[in-house]
N, C-alpha and C positions, 0 to 999 in steps of 0.2 A: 157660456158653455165651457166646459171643463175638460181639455184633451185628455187622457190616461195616458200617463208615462208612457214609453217604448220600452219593451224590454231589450230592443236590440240595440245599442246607441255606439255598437261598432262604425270605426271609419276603415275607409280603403287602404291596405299599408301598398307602400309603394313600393316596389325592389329593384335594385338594378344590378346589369349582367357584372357578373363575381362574386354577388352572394352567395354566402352558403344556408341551405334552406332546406327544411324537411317538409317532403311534400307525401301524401298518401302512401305512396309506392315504398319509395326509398331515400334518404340522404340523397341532395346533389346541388348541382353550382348552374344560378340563373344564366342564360347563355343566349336570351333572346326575348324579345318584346314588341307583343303585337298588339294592335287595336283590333274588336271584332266588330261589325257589320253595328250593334246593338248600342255601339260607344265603351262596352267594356273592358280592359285589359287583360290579357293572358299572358303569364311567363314560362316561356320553353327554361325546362330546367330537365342538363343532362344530369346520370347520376355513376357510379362507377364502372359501370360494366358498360357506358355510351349509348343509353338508350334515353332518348330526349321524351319529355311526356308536354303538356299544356296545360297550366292549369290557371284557377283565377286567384286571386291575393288571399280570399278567404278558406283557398285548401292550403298555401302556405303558411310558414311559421320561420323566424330564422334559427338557424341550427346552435344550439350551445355549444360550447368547445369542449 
């Protein structure tokens, strides 16, 4: 039997605090790293005005200069 390709064949990027990363909201710098209940990872990433949000590795991206 014959699998069909994945169309998804993304992996986890991993970030660590000092990043700079653009995440939904707005531009901002990874600041914290948790594991959730699921085995997942979330990164707290505050952004300039100091409002921290959570997100998972596939709403981030890292930020261009």
């Amino acid at each position: 039997m014959v699998r069909p390709r994945s169309l998804r064949c993304m992996t986890d990027t991993f970030f660590k605090p000092g990043d700079h990363v653009v995440s939904p909201d707005a531009r901002g710098t990874v600041i914290d790293i948790q594991a959730t209940p699921s085995g997942k990872w979330v990164f707290g990433v505050e952004d300039d005005s100091g409002r921290v949000g959570y997100f998972t590795s596939r709403a981030l991206r890292i930020a261009q200069s």
